[in-house]
PLY file of the C-alpha trace (Angstrom):
ply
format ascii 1.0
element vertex 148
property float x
property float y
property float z
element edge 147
property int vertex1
property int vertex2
end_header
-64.01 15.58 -9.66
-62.55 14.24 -6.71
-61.19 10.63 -6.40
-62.92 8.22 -4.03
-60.47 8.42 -1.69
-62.31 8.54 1.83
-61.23 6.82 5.06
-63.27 3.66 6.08
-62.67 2.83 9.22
-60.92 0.02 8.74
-58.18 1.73 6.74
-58.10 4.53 9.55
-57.60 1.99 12.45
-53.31 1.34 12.95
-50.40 3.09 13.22
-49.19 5.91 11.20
-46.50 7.69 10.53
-46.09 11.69 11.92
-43.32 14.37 10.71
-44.46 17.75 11.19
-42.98 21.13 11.25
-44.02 24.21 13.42
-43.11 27.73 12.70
-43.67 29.80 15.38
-43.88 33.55 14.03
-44.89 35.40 17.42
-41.30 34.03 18.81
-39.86 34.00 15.97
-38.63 29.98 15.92
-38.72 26.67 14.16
-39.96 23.57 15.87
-40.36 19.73 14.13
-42.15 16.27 14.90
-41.41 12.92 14.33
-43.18 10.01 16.20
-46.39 7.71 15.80
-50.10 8.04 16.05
-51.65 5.03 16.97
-55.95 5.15 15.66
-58.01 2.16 18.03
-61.61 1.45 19.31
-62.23 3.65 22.31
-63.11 1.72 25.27
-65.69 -0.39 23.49
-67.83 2.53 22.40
-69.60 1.97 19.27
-68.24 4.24 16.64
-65.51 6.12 18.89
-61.78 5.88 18.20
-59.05 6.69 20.38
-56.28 8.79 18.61
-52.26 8.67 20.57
-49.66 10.22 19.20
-46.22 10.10 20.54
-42.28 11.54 19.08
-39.54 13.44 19.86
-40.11 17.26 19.65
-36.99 19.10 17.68
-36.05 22.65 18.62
-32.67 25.00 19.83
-30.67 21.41 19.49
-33.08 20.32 21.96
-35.14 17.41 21.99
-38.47 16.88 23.81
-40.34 13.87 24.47
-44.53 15.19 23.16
-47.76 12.70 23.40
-51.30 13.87 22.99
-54.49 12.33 22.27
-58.29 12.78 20.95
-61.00 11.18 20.93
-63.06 10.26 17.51
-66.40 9.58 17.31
-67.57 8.66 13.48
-71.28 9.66 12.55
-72.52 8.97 9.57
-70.42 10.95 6.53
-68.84 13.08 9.24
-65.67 12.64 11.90
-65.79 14.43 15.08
-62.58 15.36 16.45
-62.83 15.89 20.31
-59.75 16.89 22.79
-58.78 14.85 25.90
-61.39 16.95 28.01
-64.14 15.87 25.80
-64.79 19.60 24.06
-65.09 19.52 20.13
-61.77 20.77 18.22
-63.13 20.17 14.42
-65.11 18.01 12.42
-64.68 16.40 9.36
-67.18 15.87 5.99
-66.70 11.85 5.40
-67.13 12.53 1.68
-64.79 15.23 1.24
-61.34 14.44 0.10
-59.98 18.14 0.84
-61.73 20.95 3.04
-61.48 23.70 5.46
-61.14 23.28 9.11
-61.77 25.86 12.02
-61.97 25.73 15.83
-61.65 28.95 18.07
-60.63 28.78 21.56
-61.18 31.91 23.23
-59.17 34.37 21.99
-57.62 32.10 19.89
-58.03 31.34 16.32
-57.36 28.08 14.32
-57.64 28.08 10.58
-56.78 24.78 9.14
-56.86 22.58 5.88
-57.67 18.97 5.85
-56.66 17.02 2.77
-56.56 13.12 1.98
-53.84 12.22 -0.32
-54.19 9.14 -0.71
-55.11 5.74 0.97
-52.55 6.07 3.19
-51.78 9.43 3.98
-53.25 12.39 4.64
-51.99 16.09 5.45
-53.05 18.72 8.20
-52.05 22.62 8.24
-53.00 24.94 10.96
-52.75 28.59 11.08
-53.00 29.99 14.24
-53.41 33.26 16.02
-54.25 34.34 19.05
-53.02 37.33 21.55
-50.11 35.69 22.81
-49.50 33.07 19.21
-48.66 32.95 15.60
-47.84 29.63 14.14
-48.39 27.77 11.47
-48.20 23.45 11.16
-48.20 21.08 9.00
-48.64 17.30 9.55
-48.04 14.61 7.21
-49.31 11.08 8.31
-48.18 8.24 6.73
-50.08 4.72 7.38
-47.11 2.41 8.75
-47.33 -0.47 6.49
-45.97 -3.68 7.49
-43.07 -4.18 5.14
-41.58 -0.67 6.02
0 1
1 2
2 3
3 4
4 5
5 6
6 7
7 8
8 9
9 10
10 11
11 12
12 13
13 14
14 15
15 16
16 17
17 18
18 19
19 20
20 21
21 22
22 23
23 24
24 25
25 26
26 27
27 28
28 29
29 30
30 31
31 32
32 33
33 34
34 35
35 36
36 37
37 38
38 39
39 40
40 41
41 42
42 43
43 44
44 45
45 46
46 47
47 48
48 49
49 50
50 51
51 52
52 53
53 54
54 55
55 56
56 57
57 58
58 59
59 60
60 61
61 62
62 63
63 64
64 65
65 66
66 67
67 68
68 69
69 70
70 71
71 72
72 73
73 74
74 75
75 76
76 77
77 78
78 79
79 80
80 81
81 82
82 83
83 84
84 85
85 86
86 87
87 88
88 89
89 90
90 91
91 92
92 93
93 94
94 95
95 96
96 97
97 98
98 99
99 100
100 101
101 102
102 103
103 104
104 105
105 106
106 107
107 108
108 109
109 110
110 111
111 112
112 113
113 114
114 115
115 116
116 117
117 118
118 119
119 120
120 121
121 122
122 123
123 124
124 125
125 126
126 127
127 128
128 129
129 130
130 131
131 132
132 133
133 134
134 135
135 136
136 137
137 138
138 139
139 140
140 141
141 142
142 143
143 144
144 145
145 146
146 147
């Protein structure tokens, strides 16, 4: 039985805490994350959330300045996860503490897990593979509490 850990929105709304590590098997490299996500109301839209994330991208000794956001719109018991163009990536089950995610983007092919592991964290791994990509990710988000 799984524990009642499910995001209200009020716990989801903040800052948190991203380290995440990329391994890129089609070229055959090792890429890492660290920055911020910042979770707010989207431009006064009942329900929808804007997700920004910003850090310093970590590969060859090099280091890369990366931002991206999504959009999230919360219905009921489920989370809708859309990209800056407004397409759908995934959705989420509200109730479910763990469970599969999946998007496909034309030739393209994103297998992921979604898991909650506790109030304030939560962990995202994507396999992907496409023509021209191999990689797989994981993301660890941490809420930023205040005395941190």
């Amino acid at each position: 039985m799984q524990k009642n850990l499910n995001f209200s929105t009020n716990n989801l709304l903040g800052k948190w805490k991203i380290k995440r590590l990329i391994f890129d098997y089609y070229a055959d490299n090792k890429f890492s994350f660290i920055g911020n996500a910042i979770i707010t109301d989207y431009k006064n839209y009942k329900n929808n959330y804007l997700f920004s994330e910003y850090g310093k991208l970590f590969f060859d000794k090099k280091v890369f300045n990366s931002t991206k956001s999504y959009r999230l719109n919360k219905v009921v018991n489920k989370w809708e996860i859309f990209h800056s163009n407004s397409s759908l990536f995934f959705s989420l089950n509200g109730t479910k503490t763990r469970q599969s995610i999946y998007h496909r983007c034309l030739e393209d092919e994103y297998k992921g897990d979604f898991r909650i592991t506790s109030r304030e964290s939560f962990t995202i791994i994507w396999h992907v593979i496409g023509p021209h990509k191999t990689y797989y990710s994981k993301s660890i988000y941490k809420k930023h509490l205040h005395d941190q």
